[in-house]
Backbone and ligand atoms as CSV (ligand in chain L), in Angstrom:
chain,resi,resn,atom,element,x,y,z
A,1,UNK,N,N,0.848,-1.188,0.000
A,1,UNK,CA,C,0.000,0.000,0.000
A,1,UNK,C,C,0.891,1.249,0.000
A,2,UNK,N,N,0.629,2.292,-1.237
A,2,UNK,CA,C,1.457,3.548,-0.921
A,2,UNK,C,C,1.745,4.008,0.232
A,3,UNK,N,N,2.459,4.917,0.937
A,3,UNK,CA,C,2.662,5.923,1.872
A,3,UNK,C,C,3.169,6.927,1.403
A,4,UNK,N,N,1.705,7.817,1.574
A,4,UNK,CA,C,2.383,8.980,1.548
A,4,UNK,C,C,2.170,10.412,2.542
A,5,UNK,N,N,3.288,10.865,2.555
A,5,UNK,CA,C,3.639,11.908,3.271
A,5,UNK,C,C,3.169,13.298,2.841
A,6,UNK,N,N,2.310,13.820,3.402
A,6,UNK,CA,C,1.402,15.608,3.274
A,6,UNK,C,C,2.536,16.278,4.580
A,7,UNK,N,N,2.963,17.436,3.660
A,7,UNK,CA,C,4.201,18.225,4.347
A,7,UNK,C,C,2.939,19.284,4.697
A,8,UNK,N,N,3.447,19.939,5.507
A,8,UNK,CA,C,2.888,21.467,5.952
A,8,UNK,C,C,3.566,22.727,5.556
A,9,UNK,N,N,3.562,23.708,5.692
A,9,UNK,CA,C,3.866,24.608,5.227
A,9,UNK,C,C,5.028,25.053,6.210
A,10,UNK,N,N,4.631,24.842,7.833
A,10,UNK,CA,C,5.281,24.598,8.655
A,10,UNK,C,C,6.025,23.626,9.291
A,11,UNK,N,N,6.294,22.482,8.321
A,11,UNK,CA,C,6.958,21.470,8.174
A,11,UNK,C,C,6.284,20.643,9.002
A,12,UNK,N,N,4.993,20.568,9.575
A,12,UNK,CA,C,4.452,19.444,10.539
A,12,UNK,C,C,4.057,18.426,9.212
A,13,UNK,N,N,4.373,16.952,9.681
A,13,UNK,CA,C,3.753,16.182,8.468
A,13,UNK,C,C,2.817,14.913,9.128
A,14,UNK,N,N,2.108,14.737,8.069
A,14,UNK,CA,C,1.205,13.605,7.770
A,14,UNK,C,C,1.480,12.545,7.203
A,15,UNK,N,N,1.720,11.415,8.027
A,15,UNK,CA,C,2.246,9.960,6.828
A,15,UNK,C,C,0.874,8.866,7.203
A,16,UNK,N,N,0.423,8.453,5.577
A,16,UNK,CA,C,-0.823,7.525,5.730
A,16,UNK,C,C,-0.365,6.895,4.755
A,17,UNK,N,N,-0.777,5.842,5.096
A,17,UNK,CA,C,-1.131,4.548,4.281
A,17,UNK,C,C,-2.279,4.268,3.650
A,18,UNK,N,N,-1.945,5.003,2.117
A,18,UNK,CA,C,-3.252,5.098,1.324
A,18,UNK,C,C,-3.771,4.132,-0.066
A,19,UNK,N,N,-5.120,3.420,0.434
A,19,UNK,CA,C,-4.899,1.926,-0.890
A,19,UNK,C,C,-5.157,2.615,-2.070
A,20,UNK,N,N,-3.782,1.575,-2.915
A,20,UNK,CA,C,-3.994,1.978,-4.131
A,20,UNK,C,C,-5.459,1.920,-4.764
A,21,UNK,N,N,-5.620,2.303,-5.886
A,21,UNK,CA,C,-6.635,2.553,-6.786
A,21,UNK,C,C,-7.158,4.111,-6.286
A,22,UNK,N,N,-7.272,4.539,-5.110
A,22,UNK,CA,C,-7.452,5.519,-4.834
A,22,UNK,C,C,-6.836,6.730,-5.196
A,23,UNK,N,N,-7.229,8.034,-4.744
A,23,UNK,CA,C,-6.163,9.373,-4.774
A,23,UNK,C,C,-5.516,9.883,-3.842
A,24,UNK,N,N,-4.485,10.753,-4.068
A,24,UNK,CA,C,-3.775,11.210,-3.005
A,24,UNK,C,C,-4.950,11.996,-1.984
A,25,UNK,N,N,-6.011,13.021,-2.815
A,25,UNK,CA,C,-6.877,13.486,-2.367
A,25,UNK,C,C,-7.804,13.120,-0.906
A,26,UNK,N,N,-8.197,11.890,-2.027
A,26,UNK,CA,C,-9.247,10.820,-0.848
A,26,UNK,C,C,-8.798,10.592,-0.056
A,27,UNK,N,N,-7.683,9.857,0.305
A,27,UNK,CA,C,-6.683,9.399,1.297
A,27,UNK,C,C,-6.584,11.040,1.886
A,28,UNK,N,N,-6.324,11.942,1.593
A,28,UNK,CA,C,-6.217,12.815,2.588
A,28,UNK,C,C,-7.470,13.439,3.247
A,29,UNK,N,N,-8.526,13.430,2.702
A,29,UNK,CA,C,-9.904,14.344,3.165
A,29,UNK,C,C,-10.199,12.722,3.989
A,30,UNK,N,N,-9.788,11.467,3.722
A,30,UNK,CA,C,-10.662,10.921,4.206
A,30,UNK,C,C,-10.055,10.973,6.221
A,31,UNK,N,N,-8.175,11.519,6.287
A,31,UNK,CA,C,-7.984,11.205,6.773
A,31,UNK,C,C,-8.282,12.598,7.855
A,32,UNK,N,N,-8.660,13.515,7.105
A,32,UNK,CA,C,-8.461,15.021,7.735
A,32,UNK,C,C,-7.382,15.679,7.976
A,33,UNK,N,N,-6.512,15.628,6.962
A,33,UNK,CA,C,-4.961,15.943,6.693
A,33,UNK,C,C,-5.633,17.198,5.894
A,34,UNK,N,N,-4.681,18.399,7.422
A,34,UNK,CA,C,-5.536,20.156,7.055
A,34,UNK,C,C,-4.581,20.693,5.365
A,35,UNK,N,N,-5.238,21.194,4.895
A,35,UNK,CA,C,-5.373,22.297,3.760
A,35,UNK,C,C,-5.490,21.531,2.424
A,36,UNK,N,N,-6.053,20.195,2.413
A,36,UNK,CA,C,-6.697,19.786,1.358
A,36,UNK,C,C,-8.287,20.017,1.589
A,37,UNK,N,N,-8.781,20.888,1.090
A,37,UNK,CA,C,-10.106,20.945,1.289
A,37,UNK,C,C,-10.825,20.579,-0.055
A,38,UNK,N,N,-11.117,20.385,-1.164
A,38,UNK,CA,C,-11.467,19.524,-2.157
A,38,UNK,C,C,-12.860,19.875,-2.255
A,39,UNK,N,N,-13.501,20.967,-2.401
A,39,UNK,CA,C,-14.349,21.848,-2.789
A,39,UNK,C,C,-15.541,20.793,-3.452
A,40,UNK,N,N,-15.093,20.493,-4.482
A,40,UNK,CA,C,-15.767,19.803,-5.971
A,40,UNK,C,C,-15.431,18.259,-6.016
A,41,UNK,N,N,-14.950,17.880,-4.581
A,41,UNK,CA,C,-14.861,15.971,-4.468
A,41,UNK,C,C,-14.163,15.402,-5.418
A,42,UNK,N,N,-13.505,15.907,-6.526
A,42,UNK,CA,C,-12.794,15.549,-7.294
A,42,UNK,C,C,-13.181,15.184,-9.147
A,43,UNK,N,N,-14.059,16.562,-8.821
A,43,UNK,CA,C,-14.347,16.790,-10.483
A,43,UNK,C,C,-14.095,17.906,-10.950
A,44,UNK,N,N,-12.714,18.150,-11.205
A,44,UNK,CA,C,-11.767,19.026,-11.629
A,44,UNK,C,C,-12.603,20.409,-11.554
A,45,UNK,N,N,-13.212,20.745,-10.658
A,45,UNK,CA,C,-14.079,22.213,-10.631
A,45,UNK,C,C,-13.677,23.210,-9.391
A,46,UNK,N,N,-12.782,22.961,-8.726
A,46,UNK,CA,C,-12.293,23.820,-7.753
A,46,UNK,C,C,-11.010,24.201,-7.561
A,47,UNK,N,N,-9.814,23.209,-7.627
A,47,UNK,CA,C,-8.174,23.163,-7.623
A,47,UNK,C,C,-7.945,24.052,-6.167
A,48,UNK,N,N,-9.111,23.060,-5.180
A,48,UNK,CA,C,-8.599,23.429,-3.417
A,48,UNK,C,C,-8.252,22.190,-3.254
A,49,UNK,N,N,-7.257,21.482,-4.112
A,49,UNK,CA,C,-6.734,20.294,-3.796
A,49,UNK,C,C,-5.294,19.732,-4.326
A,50,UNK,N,N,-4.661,21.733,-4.184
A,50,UNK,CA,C,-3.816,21.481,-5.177
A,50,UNK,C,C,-2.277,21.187,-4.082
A,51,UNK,N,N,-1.577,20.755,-4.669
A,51,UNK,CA,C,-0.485,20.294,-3.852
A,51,UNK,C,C,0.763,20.387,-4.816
A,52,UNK,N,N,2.373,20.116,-4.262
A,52,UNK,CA,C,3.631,20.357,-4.726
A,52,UNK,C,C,4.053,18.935,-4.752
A,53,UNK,N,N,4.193,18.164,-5.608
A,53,UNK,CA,C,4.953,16.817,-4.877
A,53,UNK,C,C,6.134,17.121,-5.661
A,54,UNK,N,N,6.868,15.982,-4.183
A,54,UNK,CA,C,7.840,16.047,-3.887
A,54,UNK,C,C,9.187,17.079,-3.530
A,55,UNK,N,N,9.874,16.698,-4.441
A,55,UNK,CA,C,10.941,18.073,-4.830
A,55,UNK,C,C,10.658,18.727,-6.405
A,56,UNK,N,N,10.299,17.780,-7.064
A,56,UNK,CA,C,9.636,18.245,-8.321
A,56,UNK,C,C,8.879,17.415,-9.021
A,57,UNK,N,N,8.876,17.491,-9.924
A,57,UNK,CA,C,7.306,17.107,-10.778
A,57,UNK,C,C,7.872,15.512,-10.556
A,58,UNK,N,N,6.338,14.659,-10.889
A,58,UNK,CA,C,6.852,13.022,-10.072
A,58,UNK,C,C,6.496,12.831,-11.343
A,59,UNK,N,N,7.203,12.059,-12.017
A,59,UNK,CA,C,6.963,11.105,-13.374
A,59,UNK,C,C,6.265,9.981,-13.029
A,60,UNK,N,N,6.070,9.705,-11.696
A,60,UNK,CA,C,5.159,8.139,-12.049
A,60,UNK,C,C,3.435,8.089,-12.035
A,61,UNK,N,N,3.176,9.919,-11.846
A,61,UNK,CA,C,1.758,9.714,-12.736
A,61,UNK,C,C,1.763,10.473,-13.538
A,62,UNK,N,N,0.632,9.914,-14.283
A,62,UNK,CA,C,0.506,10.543,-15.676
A,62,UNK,C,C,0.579,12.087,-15.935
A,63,UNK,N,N,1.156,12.456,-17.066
A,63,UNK,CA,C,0.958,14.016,-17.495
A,63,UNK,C,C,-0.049,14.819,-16.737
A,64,UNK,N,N,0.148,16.034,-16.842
A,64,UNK,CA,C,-1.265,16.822,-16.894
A,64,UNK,C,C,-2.180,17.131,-17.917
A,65,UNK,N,N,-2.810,16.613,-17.636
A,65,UNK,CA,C,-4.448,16.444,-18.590
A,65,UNK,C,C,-4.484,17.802,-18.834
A,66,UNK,N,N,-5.444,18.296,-19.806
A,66,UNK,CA,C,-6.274,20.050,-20.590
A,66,UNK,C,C,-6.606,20.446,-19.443
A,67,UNK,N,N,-7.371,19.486,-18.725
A,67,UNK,CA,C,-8.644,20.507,-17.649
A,67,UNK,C,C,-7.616,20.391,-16.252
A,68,UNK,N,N,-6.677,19.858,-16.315
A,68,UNK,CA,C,-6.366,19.936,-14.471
A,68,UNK,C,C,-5.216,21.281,-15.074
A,69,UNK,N,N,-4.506,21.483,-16.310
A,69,UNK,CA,C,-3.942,22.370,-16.779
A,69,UNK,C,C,-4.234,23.684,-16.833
A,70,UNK,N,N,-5.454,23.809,-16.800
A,70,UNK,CA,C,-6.570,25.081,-16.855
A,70,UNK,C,C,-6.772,25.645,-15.424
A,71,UNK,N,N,-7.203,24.477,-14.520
A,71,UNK,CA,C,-7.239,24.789,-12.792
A,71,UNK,C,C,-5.964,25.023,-12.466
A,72,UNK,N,N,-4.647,24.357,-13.069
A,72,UNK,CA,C,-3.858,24.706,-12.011
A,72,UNK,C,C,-3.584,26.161,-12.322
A,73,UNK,N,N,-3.998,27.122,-13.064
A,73,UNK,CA,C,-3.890,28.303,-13.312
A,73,UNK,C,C,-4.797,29.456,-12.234
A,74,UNK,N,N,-5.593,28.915,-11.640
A,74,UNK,CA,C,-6.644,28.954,-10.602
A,74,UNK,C,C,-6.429,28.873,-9.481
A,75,UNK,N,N,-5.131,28.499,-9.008
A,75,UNK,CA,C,-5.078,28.031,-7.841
A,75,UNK,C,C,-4.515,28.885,-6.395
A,76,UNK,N,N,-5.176,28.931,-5.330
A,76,UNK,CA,C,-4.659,30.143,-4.896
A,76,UNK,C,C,-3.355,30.586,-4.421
A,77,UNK,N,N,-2.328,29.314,-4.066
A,77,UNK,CA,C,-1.419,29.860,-4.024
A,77,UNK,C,C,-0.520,29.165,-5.599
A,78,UNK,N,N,0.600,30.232,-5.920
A,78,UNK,CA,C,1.247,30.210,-6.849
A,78,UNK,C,C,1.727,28.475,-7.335
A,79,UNK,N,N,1.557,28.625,-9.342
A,79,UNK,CA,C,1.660,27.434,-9.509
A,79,UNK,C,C,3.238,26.904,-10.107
A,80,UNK,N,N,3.519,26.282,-9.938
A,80,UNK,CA,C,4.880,25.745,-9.891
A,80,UNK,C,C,5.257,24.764,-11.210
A,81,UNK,N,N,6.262,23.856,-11.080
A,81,UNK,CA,C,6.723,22.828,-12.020
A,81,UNK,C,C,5.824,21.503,-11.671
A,82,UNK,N,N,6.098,21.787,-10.509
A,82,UNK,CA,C,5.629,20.221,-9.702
A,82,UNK,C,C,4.850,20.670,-9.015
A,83,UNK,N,N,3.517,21.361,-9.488
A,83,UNK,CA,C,2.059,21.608,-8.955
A,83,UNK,C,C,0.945,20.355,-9.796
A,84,UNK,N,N,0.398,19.869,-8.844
A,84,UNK,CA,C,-1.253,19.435,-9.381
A,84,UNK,C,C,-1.759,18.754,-8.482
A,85,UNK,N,N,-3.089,18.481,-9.384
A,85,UNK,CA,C,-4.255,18.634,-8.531
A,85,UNK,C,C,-4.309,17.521,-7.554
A,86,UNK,N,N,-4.846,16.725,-6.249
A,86,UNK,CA,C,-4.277,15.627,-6.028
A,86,UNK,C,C,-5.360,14.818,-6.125
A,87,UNK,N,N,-6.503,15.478,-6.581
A,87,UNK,CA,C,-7.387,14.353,-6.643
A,87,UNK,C,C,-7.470,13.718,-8.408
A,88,UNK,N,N,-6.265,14.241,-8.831
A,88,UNK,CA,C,-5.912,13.425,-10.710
A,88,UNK,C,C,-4.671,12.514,-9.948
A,89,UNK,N,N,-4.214,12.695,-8.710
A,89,UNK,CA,C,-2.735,12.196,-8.435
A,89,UNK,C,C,-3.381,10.378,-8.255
A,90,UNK,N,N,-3.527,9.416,-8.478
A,90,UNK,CA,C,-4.320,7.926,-8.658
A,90,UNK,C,C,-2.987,7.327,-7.992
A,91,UNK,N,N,-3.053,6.573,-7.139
A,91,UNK,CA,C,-2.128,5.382,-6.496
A,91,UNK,C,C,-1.984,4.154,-7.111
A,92,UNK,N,N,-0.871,3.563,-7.243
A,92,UNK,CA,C,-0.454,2.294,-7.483
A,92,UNK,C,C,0.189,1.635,-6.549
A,93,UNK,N,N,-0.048,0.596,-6.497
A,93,UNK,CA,C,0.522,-0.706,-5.987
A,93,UNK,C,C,2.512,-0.464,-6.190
A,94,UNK,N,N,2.817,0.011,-7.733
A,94,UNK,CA,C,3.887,0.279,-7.848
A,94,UNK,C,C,4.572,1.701,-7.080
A,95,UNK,N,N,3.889,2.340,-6.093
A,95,UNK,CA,C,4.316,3.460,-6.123
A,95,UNK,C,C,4.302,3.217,-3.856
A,96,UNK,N,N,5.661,3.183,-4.046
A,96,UNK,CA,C,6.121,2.608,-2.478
A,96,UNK,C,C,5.683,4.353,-1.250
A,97,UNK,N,N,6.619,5.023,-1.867
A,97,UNK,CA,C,6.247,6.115,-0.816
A,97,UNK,C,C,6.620,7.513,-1.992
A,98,UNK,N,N,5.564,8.319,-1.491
A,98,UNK,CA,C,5.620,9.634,-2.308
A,98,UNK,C,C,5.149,10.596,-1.283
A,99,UNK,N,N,5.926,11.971,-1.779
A,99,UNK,CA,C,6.131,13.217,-0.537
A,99,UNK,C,C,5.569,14.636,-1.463
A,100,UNK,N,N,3.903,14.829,-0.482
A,100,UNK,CA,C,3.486,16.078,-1.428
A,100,UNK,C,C,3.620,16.534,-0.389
A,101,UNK,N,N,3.977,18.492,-0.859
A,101,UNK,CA,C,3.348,19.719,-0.084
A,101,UNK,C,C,2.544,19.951,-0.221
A,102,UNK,N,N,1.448,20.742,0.891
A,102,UNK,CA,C,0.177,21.321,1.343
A,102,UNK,C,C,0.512,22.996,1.095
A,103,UNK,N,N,0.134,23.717,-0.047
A,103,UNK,CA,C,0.241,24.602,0.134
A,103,UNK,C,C,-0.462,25.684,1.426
A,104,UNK,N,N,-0.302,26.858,1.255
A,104,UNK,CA,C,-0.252,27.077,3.128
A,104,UNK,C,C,-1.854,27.913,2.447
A,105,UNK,N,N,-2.277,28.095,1.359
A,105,UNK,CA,C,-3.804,28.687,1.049
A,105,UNK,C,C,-4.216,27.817,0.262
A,106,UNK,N,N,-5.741,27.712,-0.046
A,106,UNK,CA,C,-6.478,26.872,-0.976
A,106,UNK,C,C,-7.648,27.789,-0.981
A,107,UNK,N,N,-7.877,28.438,-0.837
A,107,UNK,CA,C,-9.159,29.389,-1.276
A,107,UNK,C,C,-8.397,30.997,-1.628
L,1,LIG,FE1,FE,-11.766,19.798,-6.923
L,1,LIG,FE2,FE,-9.545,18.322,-7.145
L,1,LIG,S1,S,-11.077,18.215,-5.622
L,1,LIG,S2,S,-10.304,19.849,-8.517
């Protein structure tokens, strides 16, 4: 099962054990891991679910899609290399441990 780690802004962190098939998202709202708030449950209509992983952009999920490309332009705090949304971020079985930031605004 992934683990992954939600940084804080203030460096307090969150490590869960989240089953694959799921999102980074779910796994976090489900766990109440603060400043993912996920507005729109995960139909690309809000980008209050936007996050930094890692140190930079993670190649082991897929590209950014048109529409999460469009939100991350939306997002309230500034968008980066290795910004997106986390409810497009999907878990695998192949994917041992991964480290997003919580940006410190989402509205
Ligand atoms: Fe709304 Fe991700 S939860 S865009």
């Amino acid at each position: 099962m992934p683990k992954v780690t939600f940084v804080q802004v203030d460096g307090a962190r969150t490590v869960l054990d989240v089953p694959a098939g799921t999102s980074v998202m779910r796994g976090a709202v489900a766990a109440g891991v603060p400043g993912i708030v996920a507005e729109c449950g995960g139909n690309l209509m809000c980008a209050t679910c936007h996050v930094y992983t890692g140190d930079g952009a993670d190649d082991r999920f897929p590209a950014v899609a048109d529409e999460e490309d469009e939100l991350l332009d939306c997002t309230a705090e500034p968008r980066r290399d290795n910004s997106r949304l986390s409810c497009q971020l999907g878990l695998t079985d192949a994917m041992d441990e991964l480290v997003v930031h919580v940006p410190g605004c989402q509205t």
